[in-house]
PDB file of N, CA, C and O in Angstrom:
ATOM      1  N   UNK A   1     -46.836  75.460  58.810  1.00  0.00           N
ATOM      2  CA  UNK A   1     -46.580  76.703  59.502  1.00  0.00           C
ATOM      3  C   UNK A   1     -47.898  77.188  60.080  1.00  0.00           C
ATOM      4  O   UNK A   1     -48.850  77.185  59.300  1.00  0.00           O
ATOM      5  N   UNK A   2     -48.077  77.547  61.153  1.00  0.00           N
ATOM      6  CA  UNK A   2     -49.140  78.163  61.924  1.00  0.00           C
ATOM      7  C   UNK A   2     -49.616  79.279  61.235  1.00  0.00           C
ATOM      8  O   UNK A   2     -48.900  80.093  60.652  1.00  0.00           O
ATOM      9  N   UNK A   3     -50.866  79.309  61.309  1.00  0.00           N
ATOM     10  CA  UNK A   3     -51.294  80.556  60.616  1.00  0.00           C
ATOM     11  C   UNK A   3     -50.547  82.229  60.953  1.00  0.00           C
ATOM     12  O   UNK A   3     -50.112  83.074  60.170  1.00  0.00           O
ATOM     13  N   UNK A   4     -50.645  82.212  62.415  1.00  0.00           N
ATOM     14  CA  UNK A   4     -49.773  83.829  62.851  1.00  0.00           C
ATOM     15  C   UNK A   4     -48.567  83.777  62.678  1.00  0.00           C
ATOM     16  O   UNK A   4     -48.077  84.899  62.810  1.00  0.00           O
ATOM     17  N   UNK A   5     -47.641  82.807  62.382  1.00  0.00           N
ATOM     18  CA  UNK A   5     -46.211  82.598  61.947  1.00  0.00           C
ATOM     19  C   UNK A   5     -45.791  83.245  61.090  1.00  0.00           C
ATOM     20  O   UNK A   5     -46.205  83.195  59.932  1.00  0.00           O
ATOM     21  N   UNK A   6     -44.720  84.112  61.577  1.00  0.00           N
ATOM     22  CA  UNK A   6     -43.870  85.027  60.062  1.00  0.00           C
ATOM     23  C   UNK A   6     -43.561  84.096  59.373  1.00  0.00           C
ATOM     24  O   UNK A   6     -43.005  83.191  59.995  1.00  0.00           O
ATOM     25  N   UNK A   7     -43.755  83.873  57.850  1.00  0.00           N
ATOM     26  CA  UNK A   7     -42.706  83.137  57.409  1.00  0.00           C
ATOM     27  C   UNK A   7     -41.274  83.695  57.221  1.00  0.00           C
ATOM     28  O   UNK A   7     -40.974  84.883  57.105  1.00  0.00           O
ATOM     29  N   UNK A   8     -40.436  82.617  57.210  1.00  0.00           N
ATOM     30  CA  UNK A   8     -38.741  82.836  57.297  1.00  0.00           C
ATOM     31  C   UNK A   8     -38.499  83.779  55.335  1.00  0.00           C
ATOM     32  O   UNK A   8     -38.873  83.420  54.218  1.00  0.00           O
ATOM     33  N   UNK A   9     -37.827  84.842  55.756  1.00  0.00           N
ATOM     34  CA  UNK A   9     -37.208  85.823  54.901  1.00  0.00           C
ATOM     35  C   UNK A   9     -36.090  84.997  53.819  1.00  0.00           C
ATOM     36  O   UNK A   9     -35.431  84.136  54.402  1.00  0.00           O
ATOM     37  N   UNK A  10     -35.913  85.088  52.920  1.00  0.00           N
ATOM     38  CA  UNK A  10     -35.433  85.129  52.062  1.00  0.00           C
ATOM     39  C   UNK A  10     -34.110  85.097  52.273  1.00  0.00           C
ATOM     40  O   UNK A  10     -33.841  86.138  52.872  1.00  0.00           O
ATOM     41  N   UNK A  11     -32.859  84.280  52.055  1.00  0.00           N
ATOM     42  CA  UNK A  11     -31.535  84.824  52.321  1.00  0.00           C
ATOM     43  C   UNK A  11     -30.833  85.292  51.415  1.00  0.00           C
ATOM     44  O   UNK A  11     -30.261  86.379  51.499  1.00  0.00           O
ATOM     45  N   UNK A  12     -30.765  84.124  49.911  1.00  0.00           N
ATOM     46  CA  UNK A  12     -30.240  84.300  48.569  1.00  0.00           C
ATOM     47  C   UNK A  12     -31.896  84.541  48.005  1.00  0.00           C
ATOM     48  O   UNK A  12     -32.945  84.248  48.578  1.00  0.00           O
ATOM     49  N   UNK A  13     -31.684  85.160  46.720  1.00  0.00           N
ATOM     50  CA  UNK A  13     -32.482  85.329  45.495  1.00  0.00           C
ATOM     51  C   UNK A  13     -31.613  85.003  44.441  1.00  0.00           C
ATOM     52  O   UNK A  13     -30.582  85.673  44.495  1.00  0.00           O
ATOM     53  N   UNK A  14     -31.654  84.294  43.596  1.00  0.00           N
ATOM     54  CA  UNK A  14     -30.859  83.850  41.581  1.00  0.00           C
ATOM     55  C   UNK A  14     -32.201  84.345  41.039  1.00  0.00           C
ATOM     56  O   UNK A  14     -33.287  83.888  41.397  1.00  0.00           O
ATOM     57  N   UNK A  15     -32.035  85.274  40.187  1.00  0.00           N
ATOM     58  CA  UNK A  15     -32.614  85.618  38.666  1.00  0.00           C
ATOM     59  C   UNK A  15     -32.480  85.423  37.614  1.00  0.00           C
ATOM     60  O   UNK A  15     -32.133  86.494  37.118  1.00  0.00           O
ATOM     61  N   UNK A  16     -32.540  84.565  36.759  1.00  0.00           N
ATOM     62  CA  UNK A  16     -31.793  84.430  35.736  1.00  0.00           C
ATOM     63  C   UNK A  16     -32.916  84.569  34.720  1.00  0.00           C
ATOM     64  O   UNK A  16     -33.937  83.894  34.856  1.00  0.00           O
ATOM     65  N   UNK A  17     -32.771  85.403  33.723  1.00  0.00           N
ATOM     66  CA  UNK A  17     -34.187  85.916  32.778  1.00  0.00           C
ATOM     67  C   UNK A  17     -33.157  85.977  31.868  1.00  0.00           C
ATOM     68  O   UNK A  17     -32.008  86.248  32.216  1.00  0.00           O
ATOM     69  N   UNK A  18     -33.563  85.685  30.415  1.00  0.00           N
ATOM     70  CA  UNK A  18     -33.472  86.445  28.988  1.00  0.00           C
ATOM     71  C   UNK A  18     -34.408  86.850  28.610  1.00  0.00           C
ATOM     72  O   UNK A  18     -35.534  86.369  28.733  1.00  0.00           O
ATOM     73  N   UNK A  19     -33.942  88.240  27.847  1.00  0.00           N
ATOM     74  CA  UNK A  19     -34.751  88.964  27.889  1.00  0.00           C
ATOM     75  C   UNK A  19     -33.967  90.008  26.281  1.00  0.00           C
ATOM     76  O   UNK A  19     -32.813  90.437  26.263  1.00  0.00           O
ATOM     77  N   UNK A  20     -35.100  90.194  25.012  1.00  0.00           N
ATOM     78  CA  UNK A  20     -34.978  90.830  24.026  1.00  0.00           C
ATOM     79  C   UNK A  20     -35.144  92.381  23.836  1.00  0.00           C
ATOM     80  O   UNK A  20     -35.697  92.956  22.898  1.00  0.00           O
ATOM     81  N   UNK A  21     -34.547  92.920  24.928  1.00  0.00           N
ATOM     82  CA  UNK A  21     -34.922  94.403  24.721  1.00  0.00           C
ATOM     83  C   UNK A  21     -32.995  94.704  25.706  1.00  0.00           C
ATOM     84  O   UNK A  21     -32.208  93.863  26.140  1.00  0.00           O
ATOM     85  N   UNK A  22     -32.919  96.207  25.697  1.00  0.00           N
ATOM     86  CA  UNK A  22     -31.860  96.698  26.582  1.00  0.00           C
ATOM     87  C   UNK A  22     -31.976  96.645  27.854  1.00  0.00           C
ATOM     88  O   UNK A  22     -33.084  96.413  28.337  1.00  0.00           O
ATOM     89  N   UNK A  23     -30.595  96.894  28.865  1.00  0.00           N
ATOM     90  CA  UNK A  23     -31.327  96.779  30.333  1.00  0.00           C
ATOM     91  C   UNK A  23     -31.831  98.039  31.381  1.00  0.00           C
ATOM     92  O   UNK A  23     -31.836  98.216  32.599  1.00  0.00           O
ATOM     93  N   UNK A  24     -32.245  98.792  30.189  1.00  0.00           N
ATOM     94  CA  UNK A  24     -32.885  99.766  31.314  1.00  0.00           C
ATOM     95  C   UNK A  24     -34.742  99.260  31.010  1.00  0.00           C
ATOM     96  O   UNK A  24     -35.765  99.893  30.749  1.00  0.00           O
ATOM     97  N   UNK A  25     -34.596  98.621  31.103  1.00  0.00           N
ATOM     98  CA  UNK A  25     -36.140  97.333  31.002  1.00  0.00           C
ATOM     99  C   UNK A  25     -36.298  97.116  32.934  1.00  0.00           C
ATOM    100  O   UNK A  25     -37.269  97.161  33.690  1.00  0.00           O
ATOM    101  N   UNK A  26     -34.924  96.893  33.135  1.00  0.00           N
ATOM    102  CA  UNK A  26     -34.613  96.183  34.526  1.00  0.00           C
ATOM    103  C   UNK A  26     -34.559  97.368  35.452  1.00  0.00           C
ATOM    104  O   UNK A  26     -34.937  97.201  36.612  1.00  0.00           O
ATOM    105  N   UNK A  27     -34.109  98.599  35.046  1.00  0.00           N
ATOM    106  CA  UNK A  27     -34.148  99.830  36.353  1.00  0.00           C
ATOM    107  C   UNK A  27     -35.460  99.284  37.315  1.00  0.00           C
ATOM    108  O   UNK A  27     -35.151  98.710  38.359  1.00  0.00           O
ATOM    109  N   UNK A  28     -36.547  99.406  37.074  1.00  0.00           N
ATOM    110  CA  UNK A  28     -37.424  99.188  38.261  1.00  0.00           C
ATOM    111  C   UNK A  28     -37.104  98.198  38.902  1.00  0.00           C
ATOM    112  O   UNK A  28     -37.002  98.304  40.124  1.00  0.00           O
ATOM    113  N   UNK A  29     -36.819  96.771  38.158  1.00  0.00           N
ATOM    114  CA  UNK A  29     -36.352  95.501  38.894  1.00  0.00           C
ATOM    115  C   UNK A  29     -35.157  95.778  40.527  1.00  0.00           C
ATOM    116  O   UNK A  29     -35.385  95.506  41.706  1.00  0.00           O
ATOM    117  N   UNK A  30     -33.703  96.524  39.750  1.00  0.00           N
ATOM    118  CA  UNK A  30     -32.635  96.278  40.219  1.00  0.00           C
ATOM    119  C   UNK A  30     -33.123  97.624  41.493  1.00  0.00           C
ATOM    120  O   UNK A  30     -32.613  97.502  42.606  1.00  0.00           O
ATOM    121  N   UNK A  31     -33.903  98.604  41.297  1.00  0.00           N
ATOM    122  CA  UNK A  31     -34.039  99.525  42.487  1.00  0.00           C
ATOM    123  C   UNK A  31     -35.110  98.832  43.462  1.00  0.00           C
ATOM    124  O   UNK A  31     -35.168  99.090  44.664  1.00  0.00           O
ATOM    125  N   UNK A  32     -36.034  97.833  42.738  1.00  0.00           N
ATOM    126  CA  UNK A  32     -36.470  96.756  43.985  1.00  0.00           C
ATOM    127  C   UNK A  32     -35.511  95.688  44.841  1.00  0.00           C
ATOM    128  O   UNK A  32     -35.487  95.394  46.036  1.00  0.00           O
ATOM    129  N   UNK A  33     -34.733  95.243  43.693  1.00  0.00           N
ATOM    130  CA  UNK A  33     -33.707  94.391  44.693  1.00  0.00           C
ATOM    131  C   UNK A  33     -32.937  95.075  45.849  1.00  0.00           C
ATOM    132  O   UNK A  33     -32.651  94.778  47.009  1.00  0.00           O
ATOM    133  N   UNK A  34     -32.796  95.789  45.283  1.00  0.00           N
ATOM    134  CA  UNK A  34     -31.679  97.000  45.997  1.00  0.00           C
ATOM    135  C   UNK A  34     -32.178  97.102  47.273  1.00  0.00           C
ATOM    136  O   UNK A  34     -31.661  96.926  48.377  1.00  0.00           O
ATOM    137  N   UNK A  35     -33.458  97.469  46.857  1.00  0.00           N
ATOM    138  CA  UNK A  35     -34.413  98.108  48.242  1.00  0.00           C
ATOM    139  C   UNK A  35     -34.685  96.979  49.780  1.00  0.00           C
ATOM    140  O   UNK A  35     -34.673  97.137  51.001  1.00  0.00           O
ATOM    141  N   UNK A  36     -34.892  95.944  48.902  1.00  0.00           N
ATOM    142  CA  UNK A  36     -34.919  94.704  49.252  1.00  0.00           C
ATOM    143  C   UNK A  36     -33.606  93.858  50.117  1.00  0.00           C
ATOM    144  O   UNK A  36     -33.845  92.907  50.861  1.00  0.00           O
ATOM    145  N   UNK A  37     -32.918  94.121  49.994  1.00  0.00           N
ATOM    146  CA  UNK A  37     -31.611  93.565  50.312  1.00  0.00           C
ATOM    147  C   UNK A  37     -30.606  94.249  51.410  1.00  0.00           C
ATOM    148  O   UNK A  37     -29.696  95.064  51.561  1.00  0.00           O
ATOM    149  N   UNK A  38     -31.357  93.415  51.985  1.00  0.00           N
ATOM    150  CA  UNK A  38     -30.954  93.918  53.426  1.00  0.00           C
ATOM    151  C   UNK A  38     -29.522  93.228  54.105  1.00  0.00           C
ATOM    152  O   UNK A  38     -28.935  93.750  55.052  1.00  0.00           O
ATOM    153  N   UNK A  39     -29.059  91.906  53.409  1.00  0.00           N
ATOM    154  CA  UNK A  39     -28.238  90.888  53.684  1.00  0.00           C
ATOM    155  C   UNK A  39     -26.969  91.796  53.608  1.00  0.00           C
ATOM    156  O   UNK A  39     -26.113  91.480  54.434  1.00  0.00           O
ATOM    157  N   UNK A  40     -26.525  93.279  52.477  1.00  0.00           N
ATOM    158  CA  UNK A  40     -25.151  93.539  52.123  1.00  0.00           C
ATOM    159  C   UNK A  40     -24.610  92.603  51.474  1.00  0.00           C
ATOM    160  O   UNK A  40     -23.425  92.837  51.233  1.00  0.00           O
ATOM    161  N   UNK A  41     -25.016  91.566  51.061  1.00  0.00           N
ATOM    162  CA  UNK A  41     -24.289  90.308  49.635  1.00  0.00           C
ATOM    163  C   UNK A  41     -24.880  91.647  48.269  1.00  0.00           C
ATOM    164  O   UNK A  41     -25.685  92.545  48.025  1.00  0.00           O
ATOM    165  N   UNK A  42     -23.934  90.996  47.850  1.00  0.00           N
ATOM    166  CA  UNK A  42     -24.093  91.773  46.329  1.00  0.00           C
ATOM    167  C   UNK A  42     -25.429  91.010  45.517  1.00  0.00           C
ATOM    168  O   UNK A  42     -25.891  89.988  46.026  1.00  0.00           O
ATOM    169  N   UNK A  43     -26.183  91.696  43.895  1.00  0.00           N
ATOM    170  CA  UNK A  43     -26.715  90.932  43.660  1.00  0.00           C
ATOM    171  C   UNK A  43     -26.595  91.070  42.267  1.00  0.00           C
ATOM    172  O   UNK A  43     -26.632  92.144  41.668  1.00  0.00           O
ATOM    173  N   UNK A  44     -26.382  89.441  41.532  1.00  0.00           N
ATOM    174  CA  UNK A  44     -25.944  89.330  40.357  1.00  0.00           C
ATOM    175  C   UNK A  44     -26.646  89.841  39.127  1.00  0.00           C
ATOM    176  O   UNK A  44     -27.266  89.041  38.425  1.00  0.00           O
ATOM    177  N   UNK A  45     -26.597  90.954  38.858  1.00  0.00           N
ATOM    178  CA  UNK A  45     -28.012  90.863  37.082  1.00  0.00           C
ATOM    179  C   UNK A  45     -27.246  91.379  36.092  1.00  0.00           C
ATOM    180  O   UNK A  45     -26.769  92.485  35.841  1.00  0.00           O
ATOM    181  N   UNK A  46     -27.245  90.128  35.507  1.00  0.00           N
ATOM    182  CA  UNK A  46     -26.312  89.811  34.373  1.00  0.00           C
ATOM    183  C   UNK A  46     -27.294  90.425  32.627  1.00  0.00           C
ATOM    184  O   UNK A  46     -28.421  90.020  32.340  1.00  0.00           O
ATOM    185  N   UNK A  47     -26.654  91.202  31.943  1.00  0.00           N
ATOM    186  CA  UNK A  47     -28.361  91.764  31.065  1.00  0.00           C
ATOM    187  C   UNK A  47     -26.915  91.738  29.577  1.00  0.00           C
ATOM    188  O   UNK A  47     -25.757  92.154  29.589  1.00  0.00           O
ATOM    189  N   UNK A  48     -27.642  91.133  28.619  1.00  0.00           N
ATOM    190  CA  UNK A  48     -27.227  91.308  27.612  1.00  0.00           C
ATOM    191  C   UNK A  48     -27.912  90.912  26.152  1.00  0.00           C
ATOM    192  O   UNK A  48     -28.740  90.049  25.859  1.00  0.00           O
ATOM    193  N   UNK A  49     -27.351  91.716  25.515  1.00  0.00           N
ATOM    194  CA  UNK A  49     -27.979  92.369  24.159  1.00  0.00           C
ATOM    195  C   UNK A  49     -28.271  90.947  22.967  1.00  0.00           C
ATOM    196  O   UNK A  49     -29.253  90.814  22.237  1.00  0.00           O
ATOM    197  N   UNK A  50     -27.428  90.292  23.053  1.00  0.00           N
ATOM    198  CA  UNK A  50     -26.671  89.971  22.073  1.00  0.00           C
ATOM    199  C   UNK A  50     -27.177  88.316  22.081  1.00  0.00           C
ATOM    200  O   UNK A  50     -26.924  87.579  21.128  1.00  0.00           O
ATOM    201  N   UNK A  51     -27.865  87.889  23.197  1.00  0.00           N
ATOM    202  CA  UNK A  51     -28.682  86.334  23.658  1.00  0.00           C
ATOM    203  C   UNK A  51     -30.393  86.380  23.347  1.00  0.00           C
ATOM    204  O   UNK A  51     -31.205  87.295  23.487  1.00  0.00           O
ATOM    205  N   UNK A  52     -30.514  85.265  22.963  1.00  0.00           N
ATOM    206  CA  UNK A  52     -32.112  84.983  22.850  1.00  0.00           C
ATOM    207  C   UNK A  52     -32.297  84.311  23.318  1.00  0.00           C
ATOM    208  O   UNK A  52     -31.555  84.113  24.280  1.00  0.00           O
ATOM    209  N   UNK A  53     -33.534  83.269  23.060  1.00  0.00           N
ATOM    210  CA  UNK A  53     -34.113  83.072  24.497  1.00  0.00           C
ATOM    211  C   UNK A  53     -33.961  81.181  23.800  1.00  0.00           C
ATOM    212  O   UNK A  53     -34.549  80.572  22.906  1.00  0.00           O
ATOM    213  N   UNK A  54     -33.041  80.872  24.628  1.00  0.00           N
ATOM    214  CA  UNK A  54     -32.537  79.663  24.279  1.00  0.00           C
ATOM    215  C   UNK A  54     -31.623  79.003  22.981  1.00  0.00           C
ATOM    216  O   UNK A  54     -30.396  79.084  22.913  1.00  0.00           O
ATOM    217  N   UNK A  55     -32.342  78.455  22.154  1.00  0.00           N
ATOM    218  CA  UNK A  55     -32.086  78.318  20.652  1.00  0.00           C
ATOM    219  C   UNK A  55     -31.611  79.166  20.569  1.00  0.00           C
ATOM    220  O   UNK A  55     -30.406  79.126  20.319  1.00  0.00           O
ATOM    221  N   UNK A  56     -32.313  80.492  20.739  1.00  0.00           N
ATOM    222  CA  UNK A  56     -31.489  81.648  20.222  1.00  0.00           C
ATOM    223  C   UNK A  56     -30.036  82.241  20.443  1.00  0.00           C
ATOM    224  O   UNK A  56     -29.330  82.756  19.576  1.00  0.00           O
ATOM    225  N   UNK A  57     -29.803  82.104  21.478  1.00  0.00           N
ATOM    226  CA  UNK A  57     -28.377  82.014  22.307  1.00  0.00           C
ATOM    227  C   UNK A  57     -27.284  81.529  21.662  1.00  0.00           C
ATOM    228  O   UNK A  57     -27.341  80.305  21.544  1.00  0.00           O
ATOM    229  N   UNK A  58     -25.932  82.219  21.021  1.00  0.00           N
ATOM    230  CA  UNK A  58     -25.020  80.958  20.188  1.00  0.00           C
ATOM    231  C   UNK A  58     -24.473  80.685  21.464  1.00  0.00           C
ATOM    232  O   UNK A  58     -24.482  81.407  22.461  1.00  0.00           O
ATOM    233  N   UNK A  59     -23.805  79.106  21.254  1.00  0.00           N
ATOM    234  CA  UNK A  59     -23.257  78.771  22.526  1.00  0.00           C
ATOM    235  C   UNK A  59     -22.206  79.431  23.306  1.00  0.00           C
ATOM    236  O   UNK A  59     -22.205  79.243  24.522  1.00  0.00           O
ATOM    237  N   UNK A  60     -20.990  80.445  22.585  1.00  0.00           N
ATOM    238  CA  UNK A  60     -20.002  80.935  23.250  1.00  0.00           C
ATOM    239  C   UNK A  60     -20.820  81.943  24.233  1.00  0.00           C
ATOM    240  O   UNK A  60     -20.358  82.007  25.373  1.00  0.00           O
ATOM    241  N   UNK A  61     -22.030  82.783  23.945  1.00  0.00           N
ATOM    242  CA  UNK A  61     -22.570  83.231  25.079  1.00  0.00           C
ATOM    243  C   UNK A  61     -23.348  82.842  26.111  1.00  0.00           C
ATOM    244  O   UNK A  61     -23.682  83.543  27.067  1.00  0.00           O
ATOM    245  N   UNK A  62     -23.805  81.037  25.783  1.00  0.00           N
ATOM    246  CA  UNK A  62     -24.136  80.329  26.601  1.00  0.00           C
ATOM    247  C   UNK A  62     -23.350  80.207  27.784  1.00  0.00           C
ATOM    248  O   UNK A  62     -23.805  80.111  28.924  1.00  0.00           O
ATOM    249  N   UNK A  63     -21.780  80.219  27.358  1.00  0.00           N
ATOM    250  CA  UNK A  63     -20.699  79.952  28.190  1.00  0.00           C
ATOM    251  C   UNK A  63     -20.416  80.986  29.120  1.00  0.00           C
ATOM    252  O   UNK A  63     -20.221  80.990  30.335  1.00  0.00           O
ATOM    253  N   UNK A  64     -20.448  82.059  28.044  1.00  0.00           N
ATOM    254  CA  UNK A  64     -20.034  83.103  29.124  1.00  0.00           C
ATOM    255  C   UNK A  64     -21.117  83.735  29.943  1.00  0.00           C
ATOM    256  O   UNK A  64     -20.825  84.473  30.885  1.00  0.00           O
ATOM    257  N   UNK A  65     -22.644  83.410  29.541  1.00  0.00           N
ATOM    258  CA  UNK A  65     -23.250  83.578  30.742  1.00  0.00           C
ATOM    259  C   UNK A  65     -23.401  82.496  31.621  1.00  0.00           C
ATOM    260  O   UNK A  65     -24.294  82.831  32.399  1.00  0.00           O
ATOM    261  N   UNK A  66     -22.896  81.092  31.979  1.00  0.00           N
ATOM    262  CA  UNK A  66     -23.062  79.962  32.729  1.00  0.00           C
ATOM    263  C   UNK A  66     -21.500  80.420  33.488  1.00  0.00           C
ATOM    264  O   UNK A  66     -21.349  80.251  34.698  1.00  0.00           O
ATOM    265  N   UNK A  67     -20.941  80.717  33.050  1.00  0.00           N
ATOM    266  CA  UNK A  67     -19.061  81.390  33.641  1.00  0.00           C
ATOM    267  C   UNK A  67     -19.696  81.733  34.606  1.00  0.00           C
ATOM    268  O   UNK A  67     -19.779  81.027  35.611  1.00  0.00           O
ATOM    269  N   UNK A  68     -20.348  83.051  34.467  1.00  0.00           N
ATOM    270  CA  UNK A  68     -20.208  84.554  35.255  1.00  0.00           C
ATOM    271  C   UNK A  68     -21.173  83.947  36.168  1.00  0.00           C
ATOM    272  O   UNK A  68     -21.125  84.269  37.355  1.00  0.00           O
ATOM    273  N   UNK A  69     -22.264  82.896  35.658  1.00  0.00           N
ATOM    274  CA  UNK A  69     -23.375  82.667  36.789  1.00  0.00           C
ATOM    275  C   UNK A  69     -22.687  82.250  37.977  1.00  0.00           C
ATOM    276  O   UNK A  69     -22.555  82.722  39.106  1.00  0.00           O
ATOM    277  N   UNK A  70     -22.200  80.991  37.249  1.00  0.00           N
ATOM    278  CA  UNK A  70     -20.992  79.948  38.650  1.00  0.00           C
ATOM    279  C   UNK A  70     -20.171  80.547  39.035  1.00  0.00           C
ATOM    280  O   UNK A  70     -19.982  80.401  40.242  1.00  0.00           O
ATOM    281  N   UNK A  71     -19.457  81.293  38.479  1.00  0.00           N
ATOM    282  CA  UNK A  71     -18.393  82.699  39.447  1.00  0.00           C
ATOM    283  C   UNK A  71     -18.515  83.554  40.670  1.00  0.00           C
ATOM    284  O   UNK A  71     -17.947  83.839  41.724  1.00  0.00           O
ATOM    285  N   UNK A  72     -19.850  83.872  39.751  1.00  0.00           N
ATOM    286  CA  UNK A  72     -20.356  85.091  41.499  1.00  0.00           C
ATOM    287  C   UNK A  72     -21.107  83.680  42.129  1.00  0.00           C
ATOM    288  O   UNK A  72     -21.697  84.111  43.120  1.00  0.00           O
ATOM    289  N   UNK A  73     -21.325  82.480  42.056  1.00  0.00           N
ATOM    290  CA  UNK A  73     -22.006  81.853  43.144  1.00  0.00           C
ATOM    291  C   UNK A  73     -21.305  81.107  44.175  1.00  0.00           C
ATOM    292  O   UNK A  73     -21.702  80.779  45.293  1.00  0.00           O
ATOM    293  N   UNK A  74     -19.824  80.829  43.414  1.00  0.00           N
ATOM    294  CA  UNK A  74     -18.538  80.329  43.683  1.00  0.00           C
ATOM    295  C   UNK A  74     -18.190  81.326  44.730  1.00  0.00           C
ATOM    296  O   UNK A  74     -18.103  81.061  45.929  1.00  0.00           O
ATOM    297  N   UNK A  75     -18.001  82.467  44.200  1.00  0.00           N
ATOM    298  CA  UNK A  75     -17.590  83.968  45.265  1.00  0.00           C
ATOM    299  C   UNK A  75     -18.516  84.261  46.384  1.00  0.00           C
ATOM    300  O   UNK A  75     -18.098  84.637  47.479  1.00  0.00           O
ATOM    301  N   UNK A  76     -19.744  84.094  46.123  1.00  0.00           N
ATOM    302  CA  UNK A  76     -20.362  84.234  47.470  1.00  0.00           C
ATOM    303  C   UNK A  76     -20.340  82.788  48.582  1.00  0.00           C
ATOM    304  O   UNK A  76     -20.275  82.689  49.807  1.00  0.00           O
ATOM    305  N   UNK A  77     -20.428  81.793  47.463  1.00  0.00           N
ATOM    306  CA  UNK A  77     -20.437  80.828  49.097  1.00  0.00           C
ATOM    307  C   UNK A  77     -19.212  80.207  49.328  1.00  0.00           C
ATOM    308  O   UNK A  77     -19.000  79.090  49.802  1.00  0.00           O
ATOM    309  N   UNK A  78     -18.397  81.089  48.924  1.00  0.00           N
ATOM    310  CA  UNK A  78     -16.748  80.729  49.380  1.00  0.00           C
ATOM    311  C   UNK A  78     -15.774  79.784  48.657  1.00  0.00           C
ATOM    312  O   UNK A  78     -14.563  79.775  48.880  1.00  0.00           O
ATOM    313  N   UNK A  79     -16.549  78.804  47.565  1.00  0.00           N
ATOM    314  CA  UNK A  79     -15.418  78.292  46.773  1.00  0.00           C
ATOM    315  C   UNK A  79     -14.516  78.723  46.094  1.00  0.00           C
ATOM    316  O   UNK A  79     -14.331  79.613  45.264  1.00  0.00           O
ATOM    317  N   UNK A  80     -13.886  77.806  46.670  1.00  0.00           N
ATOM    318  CA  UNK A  80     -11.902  78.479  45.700  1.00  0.00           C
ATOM    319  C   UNK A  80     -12.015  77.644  44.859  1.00  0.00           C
ATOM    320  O   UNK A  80     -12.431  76.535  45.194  1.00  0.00           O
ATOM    321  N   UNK A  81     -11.619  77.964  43.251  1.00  0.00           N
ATOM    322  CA  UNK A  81     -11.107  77.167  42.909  1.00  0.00           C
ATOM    323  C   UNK A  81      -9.673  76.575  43.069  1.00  0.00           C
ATOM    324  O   UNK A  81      -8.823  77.336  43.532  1.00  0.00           O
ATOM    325  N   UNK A  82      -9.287  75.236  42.723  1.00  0.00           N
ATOM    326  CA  UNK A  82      -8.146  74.376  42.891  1.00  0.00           C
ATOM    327  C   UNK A  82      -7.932  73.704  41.405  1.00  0.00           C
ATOM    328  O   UNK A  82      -8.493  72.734  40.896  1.00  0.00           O
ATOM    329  N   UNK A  83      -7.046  74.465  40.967  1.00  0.00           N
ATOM    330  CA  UNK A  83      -6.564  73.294  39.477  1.00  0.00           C
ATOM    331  C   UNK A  83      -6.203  71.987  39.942  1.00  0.00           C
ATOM    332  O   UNK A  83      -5.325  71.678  40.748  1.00  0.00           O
ATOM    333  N   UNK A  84      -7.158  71.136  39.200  1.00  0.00           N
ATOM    334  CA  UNK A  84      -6.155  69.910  38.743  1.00  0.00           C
ATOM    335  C   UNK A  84      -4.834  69.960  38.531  1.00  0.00           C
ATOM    336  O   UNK A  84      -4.321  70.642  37.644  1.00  0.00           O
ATOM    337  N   UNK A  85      -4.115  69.126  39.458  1.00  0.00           N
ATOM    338  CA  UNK A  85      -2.790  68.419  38.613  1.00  0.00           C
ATOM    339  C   UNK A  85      -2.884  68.062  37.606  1.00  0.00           C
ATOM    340  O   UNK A  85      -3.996  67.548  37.478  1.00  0.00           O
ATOM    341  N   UNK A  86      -1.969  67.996  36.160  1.00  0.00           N
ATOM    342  CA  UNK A  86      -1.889  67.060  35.299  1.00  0.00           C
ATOM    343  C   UNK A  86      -0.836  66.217  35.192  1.00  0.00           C
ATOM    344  O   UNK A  86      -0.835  65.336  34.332  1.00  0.00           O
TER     345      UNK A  86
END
């Protein structure tokens, strides 16, 4: 890229943090995104109590935070799901 060249803006941002405290940790975060987000796409921040930071995590909330991740990413770039036949 040329030195005087804007670089190209940002379209998507994914955050994905664990994190051992509540989520008003994130107020400054989510009023930067906010501020930031100029696109009108929604933006995902998923905050919960109850996960540690890997190991720590039991797996049913592994699941349900890997769900909700692929859900809203599914929803924004348009995949439907389609059941299998059995």
């Amino acid at each position: 890229m040329a030195a005087n060249a804007t670089p190209p803006k940002a379209r998507n941002i994914v955050l994905v943090h664990g994190l051992f405290a509540d989520g008003s940790c994130w107020s400054e975060v989510i009023a930067r995104l906010q501020a930031a987000n100029s696109s009108g796409h929604p933006i995902l921040l998923r905050t919960t109590s109850s996960a540690g930071h890997g190991i720590g995590t039991a797996l049913d909330e592994q699941i349900e935070q890997d769900a909700d991740l692929f859900s809203f990413l599914f929803d924004q770039l348009g995949i439907k799901y389609v059941p299998v036949a059995k």
